[in-house]
LOTITOR-495882 format. One record per residue: residue in one letter; residue number from 1; x, y, z of N, C-alpha, C in turn. Coordinates in pm, whole numbers, plus 50000, padded with zeros to 5 digits. Last residue first. Layout:
+------+-----+-------+-------+-------+-------+-------+-------+-------+-------+-------+
! code ! pos !   n_x !   n_y !   n_z !  ca_x !  ca_y !  ca_z !   c_x !   c_y !   c_z !
+------+-----+-------+-------+-------+-------+-------+-------+-------+-------+-------+
!    A ! NUM !     X !     Y !     Z !     X !     Y !     Z !     X !     Y !     Z !
...
+------+-----+-------+-------+-------+-------+-------+-------+-------+-------+-------+
//
This chain:
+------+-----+-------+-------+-------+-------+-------+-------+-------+-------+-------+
! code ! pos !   n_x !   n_y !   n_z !  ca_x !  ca_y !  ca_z !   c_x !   c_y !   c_z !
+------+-----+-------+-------+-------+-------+-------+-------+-------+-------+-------+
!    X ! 193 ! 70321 ! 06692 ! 45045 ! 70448 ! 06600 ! 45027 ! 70547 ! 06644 ! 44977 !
!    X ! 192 ! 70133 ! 06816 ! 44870 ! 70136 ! 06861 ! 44996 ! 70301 ! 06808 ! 45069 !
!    X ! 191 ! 70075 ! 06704 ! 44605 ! 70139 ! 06835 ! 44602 ! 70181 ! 06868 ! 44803 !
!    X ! 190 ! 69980 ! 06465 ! 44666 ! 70112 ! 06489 ! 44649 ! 70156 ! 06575 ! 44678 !
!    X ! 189 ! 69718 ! 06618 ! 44816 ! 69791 ! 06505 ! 44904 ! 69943 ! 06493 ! 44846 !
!    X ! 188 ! 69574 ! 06664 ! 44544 ! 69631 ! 06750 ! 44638 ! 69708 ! 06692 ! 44746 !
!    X ! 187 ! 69578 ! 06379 ! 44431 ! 69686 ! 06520 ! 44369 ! 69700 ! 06651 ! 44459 !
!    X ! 186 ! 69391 ! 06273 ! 44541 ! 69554 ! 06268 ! 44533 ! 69661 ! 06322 ! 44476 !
!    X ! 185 ! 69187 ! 06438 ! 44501 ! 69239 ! 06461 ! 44622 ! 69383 ! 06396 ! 44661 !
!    X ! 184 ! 69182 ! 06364 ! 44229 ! 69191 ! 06583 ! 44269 ! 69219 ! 06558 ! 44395 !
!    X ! 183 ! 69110 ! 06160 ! 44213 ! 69205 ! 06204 ! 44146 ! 69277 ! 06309 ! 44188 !
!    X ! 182 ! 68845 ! 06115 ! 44380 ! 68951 ! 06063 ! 44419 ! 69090 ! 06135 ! 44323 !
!    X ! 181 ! 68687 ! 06275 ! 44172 ! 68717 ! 06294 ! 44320 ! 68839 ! 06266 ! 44397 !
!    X ! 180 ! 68681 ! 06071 ! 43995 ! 68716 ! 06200 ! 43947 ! 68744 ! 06294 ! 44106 !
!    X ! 179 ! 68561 ! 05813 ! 44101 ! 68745 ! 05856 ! 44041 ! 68781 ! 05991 ! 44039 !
!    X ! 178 ! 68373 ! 05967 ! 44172 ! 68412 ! 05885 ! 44244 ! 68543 ! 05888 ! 44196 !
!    X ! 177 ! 68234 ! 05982 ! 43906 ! 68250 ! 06082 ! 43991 ! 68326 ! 06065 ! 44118 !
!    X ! 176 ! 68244 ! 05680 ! 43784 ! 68346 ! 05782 ! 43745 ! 68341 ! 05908 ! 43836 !
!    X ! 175 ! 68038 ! 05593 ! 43969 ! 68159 ! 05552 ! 43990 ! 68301 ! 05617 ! 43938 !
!    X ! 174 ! 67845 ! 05756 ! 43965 ! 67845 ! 05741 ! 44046 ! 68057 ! 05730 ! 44077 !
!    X ! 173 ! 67814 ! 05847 ! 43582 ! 67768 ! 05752 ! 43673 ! 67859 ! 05762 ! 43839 !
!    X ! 172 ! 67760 ! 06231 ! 43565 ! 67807 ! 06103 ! 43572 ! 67815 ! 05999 ! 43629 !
!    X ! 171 ! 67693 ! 06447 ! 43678 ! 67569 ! 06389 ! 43579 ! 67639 ! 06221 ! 43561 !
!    X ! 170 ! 67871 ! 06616 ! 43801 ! 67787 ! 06498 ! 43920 ! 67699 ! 06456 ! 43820 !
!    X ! 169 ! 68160 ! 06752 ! 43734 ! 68044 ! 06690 ! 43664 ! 67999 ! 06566 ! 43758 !
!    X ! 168 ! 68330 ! 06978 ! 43925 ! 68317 ! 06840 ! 43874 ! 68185 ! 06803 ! 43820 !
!    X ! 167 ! 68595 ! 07239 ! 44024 ! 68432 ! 07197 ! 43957 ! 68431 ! 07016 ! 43879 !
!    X ! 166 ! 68763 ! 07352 ! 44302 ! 68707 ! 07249 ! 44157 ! 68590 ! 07192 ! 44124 !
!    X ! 165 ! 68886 ! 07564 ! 44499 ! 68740 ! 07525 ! 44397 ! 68770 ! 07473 ! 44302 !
!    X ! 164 ! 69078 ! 07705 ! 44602 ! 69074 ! 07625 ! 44640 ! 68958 ! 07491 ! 44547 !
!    X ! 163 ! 69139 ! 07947 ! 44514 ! 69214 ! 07881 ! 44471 ! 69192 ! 07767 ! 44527 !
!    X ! 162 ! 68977 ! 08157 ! 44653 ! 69121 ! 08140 ! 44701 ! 69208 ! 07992 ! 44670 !
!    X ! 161 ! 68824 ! 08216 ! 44395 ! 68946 ! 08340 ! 44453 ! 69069 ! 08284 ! 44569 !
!    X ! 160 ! 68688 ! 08017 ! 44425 ! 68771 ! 08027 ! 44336 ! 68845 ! 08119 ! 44317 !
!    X ! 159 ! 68540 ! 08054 ! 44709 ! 68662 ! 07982 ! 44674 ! 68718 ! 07932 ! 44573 !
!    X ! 158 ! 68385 ! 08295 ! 44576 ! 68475 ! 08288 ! 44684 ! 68567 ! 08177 ! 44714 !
!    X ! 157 ! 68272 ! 08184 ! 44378 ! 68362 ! 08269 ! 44333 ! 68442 ! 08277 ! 44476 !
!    X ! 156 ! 68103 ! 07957 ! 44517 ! 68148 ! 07916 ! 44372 ! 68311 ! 08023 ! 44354 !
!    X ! 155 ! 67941 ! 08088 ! 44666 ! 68072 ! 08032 ! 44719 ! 68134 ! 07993 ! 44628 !
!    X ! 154 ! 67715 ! 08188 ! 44524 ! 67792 ! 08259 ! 44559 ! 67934 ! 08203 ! 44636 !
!    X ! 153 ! 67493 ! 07935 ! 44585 ! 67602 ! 07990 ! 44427 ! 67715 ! 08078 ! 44487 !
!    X ! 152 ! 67410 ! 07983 ! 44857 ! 67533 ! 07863 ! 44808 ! 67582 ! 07919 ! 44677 !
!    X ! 151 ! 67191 ! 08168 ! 44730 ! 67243 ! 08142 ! 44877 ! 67392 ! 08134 ! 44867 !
!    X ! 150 ! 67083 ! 08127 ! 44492 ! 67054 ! 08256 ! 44565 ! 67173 ! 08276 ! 44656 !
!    X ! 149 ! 67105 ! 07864 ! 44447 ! 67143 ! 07925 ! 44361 ! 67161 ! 08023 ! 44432 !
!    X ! 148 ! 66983 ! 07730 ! 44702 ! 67165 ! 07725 ! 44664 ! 67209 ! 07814 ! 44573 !
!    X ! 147 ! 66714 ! 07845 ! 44670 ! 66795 ! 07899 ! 44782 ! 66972 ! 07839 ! 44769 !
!    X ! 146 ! 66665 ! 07672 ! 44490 ! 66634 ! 07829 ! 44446 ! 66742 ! 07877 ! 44549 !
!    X ! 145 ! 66621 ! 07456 ! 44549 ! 66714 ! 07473 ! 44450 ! 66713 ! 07583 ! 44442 !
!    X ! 144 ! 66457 ! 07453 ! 44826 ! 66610 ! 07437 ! 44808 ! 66689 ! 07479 ! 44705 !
!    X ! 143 ! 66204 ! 07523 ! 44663 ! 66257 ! 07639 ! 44775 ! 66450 ! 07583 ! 44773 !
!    X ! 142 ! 66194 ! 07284 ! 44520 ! 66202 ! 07415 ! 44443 ! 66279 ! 07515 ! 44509 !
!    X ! 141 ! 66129 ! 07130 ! 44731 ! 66253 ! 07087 ! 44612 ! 66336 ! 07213 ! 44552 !
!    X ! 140 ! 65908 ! 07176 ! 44875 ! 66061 ! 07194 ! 44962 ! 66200 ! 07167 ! 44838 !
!    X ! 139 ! 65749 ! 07123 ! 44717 ! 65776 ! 07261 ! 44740 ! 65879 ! 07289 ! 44823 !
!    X ! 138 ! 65757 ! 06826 ! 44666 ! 65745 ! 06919 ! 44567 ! 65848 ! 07123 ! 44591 !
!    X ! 137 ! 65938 ! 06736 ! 44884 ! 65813 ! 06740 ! 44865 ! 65845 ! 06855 ! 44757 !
!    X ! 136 ! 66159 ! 06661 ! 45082 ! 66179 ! 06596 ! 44969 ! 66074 ! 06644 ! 44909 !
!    X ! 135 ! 66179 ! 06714 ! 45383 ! 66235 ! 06780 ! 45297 ! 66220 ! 06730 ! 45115 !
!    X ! 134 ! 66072 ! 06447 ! 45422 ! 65993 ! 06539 ! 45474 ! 66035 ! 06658 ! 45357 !
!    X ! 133 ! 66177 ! 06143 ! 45280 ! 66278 ! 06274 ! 45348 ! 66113 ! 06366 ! 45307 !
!    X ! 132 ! 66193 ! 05819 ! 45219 ! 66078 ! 05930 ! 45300 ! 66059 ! 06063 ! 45353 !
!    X ! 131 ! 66338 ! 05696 ! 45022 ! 66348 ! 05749 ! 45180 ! 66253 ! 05805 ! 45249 !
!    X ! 130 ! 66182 ! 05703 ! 44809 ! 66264 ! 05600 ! 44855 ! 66253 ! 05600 ! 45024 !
!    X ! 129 ! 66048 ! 05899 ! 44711 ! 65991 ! 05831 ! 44752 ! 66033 ! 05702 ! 44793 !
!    X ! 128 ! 66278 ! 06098 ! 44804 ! 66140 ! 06143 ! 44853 ! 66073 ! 06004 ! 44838 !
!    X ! 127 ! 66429 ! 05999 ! 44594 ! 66495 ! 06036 ! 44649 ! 66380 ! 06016 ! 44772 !
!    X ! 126 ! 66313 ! 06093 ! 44350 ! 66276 ! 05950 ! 44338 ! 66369 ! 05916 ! 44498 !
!    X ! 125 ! 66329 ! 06384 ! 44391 ! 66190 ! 06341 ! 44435 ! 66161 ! 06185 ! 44384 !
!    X ! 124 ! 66575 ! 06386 ! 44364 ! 66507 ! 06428 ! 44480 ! 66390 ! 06347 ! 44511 !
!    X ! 123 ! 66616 ! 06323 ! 44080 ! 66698 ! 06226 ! 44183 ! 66639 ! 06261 ! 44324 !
!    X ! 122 ! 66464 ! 06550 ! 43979 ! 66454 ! 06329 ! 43927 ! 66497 ! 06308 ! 44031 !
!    X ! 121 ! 66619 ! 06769 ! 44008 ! 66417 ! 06749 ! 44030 ! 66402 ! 06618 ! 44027 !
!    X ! 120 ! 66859 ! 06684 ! 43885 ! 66854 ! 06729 ! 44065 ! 66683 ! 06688 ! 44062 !
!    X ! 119 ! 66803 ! 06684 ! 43620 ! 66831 ! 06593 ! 43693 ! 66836 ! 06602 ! 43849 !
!    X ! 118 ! 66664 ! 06990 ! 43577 ! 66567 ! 06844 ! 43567 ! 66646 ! 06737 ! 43641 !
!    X ! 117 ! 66951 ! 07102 ! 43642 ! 66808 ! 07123 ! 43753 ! 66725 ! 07002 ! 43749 !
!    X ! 116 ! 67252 ! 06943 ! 43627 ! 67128 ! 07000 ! 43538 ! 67022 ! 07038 ! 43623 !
!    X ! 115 ! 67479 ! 06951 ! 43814 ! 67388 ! 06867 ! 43739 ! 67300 ! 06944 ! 43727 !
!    X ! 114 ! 67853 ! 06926 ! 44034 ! 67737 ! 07016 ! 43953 ! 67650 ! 06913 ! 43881 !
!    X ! 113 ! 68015 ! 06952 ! 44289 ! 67966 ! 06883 ! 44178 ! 67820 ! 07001 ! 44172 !
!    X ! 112 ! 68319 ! 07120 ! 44412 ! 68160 ! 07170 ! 44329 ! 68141 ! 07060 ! 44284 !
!    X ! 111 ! 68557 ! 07062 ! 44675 ! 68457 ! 07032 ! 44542 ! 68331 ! 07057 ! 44513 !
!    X ! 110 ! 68761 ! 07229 ! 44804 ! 68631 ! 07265 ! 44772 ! 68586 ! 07196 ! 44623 !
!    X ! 109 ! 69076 ! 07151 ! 44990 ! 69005 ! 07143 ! 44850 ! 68825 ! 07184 ! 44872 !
!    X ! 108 ! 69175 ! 07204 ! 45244 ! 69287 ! 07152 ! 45135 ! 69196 ! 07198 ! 44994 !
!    X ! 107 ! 69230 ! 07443 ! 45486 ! 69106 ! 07372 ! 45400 ! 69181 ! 07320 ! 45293 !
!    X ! 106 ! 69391 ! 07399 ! 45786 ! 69378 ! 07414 ! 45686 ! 69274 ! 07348 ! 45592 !
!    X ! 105 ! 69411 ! 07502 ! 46112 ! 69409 ! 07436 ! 46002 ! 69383 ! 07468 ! 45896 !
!    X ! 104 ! 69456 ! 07697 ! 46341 ! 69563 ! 07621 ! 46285 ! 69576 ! 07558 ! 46191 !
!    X ! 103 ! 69222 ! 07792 ! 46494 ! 69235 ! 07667 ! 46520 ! 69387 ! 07591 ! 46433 !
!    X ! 102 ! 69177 ! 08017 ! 46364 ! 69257 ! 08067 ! 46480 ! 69284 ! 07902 ! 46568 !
!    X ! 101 ! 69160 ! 07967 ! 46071 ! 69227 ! 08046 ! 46107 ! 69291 ! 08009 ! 46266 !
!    X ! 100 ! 68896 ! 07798 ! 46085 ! 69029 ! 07746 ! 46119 ! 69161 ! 07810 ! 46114 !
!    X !  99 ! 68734 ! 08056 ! 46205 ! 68717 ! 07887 ! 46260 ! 68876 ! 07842 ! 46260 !
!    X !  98 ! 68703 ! 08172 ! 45923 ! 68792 ! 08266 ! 46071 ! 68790 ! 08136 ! 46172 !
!    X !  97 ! 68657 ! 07957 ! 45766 ! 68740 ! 08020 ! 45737 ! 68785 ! 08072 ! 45912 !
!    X !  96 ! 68394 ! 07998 ! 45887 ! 68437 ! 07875 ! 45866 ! 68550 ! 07935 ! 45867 !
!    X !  95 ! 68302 ! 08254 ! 45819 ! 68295 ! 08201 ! 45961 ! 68391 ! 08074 ! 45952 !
!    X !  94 ! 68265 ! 08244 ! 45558 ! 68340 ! 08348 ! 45599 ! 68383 ! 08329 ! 45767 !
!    X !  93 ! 68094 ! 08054 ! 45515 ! 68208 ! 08023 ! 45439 ! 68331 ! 08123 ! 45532 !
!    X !  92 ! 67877 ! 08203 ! 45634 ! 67911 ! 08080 ! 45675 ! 68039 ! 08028 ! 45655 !
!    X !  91 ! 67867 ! 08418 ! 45439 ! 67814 ! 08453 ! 45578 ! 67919 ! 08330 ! 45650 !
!    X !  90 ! 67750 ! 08278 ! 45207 ! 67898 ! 08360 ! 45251 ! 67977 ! 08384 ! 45374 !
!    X !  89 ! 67647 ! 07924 ! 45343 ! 67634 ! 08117 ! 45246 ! 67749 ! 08162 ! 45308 !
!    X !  88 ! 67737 ! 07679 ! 45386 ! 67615 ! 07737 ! 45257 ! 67545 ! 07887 ! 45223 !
!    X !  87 ! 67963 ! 07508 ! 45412 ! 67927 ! 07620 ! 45450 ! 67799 ! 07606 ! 45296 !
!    X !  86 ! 67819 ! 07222 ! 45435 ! 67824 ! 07340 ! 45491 ! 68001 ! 07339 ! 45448 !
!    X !  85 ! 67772 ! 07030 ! 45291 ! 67593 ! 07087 ! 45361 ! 67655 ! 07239 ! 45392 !
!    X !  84 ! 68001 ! 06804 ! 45405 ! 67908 ! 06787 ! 45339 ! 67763 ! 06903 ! 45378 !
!    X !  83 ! 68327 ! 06821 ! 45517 ! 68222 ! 06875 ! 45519 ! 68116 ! 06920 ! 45414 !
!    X !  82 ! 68510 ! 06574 ! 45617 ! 68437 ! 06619 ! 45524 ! 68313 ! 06712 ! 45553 !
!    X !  81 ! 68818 ! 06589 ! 45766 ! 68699 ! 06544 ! 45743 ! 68611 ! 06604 ! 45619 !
!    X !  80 ! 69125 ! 06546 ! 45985 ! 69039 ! 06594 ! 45860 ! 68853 ! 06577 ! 45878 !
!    X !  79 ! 69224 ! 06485 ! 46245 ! 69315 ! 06449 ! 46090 ! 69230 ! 06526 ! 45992 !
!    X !  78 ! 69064 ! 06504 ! 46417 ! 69157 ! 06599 ! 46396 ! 69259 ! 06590 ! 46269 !
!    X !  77 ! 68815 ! 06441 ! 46447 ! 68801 ! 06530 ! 46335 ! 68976 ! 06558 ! 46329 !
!    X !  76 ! 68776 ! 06265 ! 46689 ! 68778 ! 06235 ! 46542 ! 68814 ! 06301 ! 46399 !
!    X !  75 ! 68762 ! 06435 ! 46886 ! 68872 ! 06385 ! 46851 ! 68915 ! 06334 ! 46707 !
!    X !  74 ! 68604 ! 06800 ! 46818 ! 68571 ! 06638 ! 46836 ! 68702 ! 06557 ! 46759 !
!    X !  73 ! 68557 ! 07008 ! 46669 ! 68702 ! 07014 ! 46775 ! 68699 ! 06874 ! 46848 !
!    X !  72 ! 68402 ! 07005 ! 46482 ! 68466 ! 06995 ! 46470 ! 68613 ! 06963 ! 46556 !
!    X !  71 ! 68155 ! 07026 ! 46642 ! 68184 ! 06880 ! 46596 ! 68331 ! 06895 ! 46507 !
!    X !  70 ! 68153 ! 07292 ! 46667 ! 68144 ! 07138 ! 46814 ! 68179 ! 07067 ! 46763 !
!    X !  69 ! 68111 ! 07402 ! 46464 ! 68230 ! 07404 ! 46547 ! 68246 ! 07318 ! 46631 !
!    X !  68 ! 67852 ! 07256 ! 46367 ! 67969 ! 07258 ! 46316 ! 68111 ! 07279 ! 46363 !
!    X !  67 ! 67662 ! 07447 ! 46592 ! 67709 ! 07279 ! 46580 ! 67820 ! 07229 ! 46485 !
!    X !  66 ! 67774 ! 07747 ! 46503 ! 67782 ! 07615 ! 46656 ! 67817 ! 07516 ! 46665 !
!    X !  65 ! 67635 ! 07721 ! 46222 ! 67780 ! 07741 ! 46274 ! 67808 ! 07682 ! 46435 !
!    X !  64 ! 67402 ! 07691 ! 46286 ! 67468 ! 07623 ! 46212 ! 67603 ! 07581 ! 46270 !
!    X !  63 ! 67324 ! 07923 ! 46424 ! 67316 ! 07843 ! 46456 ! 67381 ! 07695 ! 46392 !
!    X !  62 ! 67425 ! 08124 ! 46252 ! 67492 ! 08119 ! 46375 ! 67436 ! 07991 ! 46455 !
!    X !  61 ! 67284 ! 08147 ! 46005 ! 67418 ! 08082 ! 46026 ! 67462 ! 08073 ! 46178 !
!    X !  60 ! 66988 ! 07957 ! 46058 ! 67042 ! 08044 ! 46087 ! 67221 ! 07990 ! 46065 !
!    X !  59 ! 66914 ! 07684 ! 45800 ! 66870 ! 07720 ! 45893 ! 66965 ! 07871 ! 45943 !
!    X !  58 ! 66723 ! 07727 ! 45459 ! 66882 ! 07747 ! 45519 ! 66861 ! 07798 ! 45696 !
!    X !  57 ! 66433 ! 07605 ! 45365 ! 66502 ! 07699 ! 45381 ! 66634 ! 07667 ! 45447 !
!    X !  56 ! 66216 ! 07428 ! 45358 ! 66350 ! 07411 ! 45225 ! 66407 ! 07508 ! 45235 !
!    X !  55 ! 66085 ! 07386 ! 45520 ! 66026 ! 07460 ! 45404 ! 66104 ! 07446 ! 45285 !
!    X !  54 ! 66184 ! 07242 ! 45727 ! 66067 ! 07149 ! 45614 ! 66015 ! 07310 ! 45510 !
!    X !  53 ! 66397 ! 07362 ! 45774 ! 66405 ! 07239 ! 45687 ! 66302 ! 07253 ! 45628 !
!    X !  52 ! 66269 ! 07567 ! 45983 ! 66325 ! 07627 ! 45828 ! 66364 ! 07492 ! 45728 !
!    X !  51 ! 66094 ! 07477 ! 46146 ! 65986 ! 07526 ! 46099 ! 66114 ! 07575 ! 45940 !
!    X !  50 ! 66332 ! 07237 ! 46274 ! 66252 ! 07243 ! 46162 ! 66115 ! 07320 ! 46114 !
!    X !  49 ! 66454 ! 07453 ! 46439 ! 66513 ! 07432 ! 46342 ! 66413 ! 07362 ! 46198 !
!    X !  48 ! 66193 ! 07521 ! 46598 ! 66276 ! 07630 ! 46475 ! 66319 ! 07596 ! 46436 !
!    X !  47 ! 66190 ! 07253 ! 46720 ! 66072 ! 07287 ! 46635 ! 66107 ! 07420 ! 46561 !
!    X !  46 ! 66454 ! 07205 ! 46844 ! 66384 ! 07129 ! 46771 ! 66286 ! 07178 ! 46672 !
!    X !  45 ! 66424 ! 07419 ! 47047 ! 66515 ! 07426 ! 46917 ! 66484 ! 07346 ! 46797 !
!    X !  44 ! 66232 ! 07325 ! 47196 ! 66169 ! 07446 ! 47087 ! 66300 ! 07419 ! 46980 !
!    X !  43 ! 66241 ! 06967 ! 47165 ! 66277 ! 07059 ! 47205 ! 66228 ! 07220 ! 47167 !
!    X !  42 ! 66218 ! 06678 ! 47089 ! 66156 ! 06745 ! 47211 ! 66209 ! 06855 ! 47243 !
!    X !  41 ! 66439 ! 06574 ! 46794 ! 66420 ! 06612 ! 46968 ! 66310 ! 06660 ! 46999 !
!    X !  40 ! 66412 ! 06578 ! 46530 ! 66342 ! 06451 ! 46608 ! 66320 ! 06516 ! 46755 !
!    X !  39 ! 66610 ! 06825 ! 46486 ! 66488 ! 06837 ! 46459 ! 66350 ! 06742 ! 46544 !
!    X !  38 ! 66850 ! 06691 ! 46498 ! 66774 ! 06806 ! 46620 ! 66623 ! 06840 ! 46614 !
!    X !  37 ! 66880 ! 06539 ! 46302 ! 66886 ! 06468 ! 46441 ! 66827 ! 06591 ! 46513 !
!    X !  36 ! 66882 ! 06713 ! 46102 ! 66742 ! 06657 ! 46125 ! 66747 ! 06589 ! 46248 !
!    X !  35 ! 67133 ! 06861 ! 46128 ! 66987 ! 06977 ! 46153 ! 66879 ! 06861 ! 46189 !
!    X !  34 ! 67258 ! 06648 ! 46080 ! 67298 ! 06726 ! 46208 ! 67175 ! 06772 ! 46265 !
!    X !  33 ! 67211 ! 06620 ! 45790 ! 67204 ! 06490 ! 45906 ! 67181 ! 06617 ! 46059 !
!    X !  32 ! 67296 ! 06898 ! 45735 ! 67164 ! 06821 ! 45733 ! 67131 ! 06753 ! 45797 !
!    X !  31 ! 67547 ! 06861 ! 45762 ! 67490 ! 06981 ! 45825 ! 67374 ! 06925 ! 45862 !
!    X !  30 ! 67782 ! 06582 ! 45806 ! 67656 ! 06673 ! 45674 ! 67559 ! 06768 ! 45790 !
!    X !  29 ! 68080 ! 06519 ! 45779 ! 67993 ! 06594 ! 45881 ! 67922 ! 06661 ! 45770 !
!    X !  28 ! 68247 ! 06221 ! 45767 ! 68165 ! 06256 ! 45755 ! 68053 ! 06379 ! 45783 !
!    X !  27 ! 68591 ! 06152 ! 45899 ! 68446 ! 06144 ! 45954 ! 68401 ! 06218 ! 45813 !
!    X !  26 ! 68847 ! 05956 ! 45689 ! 68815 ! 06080 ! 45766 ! 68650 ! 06061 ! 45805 !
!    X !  25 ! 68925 ! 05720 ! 45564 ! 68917 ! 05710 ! 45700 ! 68894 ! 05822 ! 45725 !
!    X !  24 ! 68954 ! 05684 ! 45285 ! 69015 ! 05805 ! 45370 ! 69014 ! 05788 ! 45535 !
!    X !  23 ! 68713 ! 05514 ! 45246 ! 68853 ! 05514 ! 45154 ! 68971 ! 05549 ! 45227 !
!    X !  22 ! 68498 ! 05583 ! 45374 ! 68537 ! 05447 ! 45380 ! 68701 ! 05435 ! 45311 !
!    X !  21 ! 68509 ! 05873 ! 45280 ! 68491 ! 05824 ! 45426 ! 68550 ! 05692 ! 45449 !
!    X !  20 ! 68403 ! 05852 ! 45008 ! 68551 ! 05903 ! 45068 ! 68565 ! 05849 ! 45183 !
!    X !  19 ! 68136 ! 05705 ! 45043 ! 68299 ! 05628 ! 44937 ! 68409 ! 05660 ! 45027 !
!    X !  18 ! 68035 ! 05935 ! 45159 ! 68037 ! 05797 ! 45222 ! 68101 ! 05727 ! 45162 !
!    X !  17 ! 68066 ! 06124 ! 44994 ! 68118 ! 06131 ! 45075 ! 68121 ! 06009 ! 45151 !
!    X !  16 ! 67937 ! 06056 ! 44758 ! 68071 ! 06085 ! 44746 ! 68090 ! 06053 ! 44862 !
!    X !  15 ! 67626 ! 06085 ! 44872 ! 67692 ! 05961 ! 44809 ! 67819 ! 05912 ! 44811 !
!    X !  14 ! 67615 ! 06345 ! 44959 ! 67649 ! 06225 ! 45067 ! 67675 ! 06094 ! 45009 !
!    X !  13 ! 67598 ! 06429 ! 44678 ! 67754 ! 06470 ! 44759 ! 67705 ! 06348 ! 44872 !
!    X !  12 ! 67463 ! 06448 ! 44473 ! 67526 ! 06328 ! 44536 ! 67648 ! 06367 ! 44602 !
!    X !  11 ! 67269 ! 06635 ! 44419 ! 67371 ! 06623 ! 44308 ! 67496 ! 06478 ! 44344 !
!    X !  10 ! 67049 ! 06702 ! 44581 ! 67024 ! 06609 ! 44470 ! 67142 ! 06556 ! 44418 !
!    X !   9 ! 67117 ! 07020 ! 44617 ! 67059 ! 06915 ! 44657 ! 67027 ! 06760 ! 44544 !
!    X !   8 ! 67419 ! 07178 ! 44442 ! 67267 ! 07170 ! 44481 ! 67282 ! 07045 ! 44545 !
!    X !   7 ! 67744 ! 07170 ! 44615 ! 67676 ! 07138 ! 44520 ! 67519 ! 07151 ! 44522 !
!    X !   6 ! 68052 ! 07128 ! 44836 ! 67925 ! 07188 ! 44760 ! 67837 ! 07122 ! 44612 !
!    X !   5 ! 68228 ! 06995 ! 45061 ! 68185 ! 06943 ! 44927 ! 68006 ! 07074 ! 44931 !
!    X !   4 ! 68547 ! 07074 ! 45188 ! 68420 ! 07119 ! 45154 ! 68336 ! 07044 ! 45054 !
!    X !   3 ! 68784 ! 06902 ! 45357 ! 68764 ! 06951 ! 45222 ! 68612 ! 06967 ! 45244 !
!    X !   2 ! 69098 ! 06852 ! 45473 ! 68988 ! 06867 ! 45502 ! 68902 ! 06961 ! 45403 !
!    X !   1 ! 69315 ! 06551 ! 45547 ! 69252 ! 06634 ! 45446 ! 69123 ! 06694 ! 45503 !
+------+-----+-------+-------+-------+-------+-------+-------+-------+-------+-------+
//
């Protein structure tokens, strides 16, 4: 299976995805994780990628895109995986897409979880003082939620044109979002059979 998870920040997609992961045996690939391991480096890349994290901006698609392709053609990936963070603009979605076009594969499902703004603003910034995420600060909250709406909203219609997009309620406890996940991906898995 290889499936997209969208949603604002906050809404628990690496939550989901670390269930699925353990369930599914597929890898895990969050853009984010990706962007902040580069970020730690000694490098200039290092220091552009995070002059756009720590604002709460969307790093370049072409740079994105790179590391995403690398890690996709990685042995692990070849049954599936998850892609948590990305795609996050059209731009990206549209790259992705021409990606597994000429690689042979297929995107099975695009889950949307969705949640209220006040609840995304709660879970971030109790999020911020758990973890310690740099990205977590008042003004990196706002810039993110603004930039999925702006940015990321727009994938909402593009893969509900290709029939791939289900929308799910992320206000729910953990464990029913979790069933509700799991449901839609064994139902795509029959239908595939």
């Amino acid at each position: 299976m290889r499936i997209v998870f969208i949603g604002p920040p906050g809404v628990g997609k690496g939550t989901q995805c670390k269930r699925l992961v353990e369930r599914y045996r597929i890898p895990h690939l969050s853009t984010g994780e990706m962007l902040r391991k580069i970020k730690l480096q000694d490098s200039a890349l290092a220091k552009w990628v995070g002059s756009y994290i720590d604002q709460g901006n969307l790093a370049p698609d072409h740079v994105v895109m790179r590391i995403v392709t690398r890690r996709l053609t990685a042995n692990d990936c070849g049954a599936g995986c998850l892609l948590d963070g990305f795609p996050r603009t059209l731009v990206q979605a549209r790259m992705l897409d021409n990606c597994f076009r000429r690689s042979g594969w297929k995107l099975d499902v695009v889950l949307d979880l969705q949640a209220a703004e006040d609840e995304l603003i709660r879970r971030l910034s109790q999020r911020a003082s758990i973890e310690g995420r740099e990205d977590d600060n008042q003004h990196a909250i706002a810039a993110r939620l603004k930039v999925f709406e702006t940015q990321t909203g727009p994938l909402r219609e593009f893969y509900r044109d290709m029939g791939l997009l289900v929308e799910l309620n992320g206000m729910q406890s953990a464990d029913v979002v979790f069933d509700n996940i799991r449901q839609v991906i064994e139902a795509k898995q029959g239908a595939k059979s």
